[in-house]
C-alpha positions as CSV (number, residue, x, y, z in Angstrom):
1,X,10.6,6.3,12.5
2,X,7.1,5.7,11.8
3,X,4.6,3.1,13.2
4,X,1.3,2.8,10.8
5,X,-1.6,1.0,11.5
6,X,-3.9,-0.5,8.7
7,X,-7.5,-0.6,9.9
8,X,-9.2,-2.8,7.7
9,X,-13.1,-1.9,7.1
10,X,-15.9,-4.4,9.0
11,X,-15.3,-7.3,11.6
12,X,-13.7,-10.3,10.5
13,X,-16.1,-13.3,11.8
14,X,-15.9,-16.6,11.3
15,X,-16.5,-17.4,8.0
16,X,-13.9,-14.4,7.0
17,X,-11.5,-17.2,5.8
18,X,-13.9,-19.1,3.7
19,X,-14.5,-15.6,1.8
20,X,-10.8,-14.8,1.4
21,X,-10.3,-17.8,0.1
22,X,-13.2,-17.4,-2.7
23,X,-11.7,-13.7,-3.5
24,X,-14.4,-12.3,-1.6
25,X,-12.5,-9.2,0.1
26,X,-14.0,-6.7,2.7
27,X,-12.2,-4.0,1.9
28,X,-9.4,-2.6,-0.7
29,X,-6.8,-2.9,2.6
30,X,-7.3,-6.5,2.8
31,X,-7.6,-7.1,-1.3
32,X,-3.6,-5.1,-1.0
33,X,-2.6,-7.1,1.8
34,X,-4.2,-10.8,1.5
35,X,-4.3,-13.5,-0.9
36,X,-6.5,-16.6,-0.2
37,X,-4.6,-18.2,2.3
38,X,-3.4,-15.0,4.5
39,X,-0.9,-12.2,4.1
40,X,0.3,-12.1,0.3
41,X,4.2,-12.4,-0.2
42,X,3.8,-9.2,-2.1
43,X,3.1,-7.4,1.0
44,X,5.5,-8.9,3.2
45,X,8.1,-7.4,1.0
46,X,6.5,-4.3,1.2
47,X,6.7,-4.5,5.2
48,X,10.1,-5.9,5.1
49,X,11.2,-3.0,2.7
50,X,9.7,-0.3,5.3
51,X,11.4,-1.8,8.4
52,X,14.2,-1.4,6.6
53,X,13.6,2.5,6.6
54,X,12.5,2.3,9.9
55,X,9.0,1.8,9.5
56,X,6.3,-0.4,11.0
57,X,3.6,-1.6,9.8
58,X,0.8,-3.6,10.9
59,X,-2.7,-4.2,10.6
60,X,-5.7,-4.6,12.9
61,X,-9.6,-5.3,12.4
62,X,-12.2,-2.3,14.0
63,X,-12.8,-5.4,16.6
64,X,-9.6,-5.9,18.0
65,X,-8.1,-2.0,17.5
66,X,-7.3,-0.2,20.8
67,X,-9.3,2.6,21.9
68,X,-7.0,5.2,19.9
69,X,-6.9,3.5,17.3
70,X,-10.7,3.0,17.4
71,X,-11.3,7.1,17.6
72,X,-9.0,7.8,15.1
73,X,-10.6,5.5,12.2
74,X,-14.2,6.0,13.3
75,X,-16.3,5.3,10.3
76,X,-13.6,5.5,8.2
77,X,-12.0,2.4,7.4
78,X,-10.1,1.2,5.4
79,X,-7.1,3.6,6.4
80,X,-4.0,3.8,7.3
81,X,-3.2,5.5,10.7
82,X,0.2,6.6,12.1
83,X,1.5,6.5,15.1
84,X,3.8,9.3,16.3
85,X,4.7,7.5,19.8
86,X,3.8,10.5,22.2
87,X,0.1,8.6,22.2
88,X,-0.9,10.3,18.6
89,X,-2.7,8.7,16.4
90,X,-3.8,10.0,12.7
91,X,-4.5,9.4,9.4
92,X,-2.2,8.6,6.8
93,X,-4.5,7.4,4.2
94,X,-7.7,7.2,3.9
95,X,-10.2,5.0,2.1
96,X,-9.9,6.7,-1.4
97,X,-5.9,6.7,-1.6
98,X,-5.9,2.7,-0.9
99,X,-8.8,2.7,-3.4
100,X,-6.6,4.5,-6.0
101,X,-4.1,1.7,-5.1
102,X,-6.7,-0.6,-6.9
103,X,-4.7,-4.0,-5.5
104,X,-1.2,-2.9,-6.8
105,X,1.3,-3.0,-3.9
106,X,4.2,-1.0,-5.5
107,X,1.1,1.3,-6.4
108,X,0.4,1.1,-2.4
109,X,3.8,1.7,-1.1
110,X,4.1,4.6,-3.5
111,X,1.5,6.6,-2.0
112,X,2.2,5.6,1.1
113,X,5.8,6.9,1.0
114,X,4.7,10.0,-0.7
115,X,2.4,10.6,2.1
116,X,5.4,9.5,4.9
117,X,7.3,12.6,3.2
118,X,4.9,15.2,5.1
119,X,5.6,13.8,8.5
């Protein structure tokens, strides 16, 4: 049904996983989606529950996005794009709504949902 992109906010270089692992988070996508040693087990669930409905849902750093990807999130990272698969890309969610999220996935998934209603 729907394919959404996270774009976490800055590059992830190589003392990224020395930070994460201090609690030291770029950005409130990757304080939702990691714990210190990679993706949280809360989010998996989350992921797991929206493939389930038919979702996807992965993520991607500014560095390693493709060029759509890349246009759609200019400057605006953290969000959350969607893919409609005719080669659109949008936003979901934007910074503030994965602010208002404040770490809490079932917050997260929430909004997100709520936000899947309109497409």
């Amino acid at each position: 049904m729907a394919h959404l992109i996270g774009v976490y906010r800055g590059s992830r270089g190589a003392l990224y996983p020395l930070a994460r692992f201090l609690g030291a988070y770029s950005c409130d996508l990757a304080r939702l989606s990691e714990n210190r040693t990679g993706l949280s087990p809360a989010w998996k669930a989350m992921v797991d529950r929206l493939a389930a409905d038919g979702h996807h849902h992965e993520l991607v750093s500014p560095k390693s996005a493709s060029p759509a990807i890349s246009q759609a999130s200019a400057g605006r990272e953290p969000c959350i794009l969607i893919d409609d698969d005719h080669g659109d890309v949008a936003m979901i969610a934007d910074w503030n709504d994965l602010s208002l999220a404040d770490g809490d996935i079932e917050r997260y998934e929430r909004i997100l949902r709520s936000k899947l209603l309109m497409y």
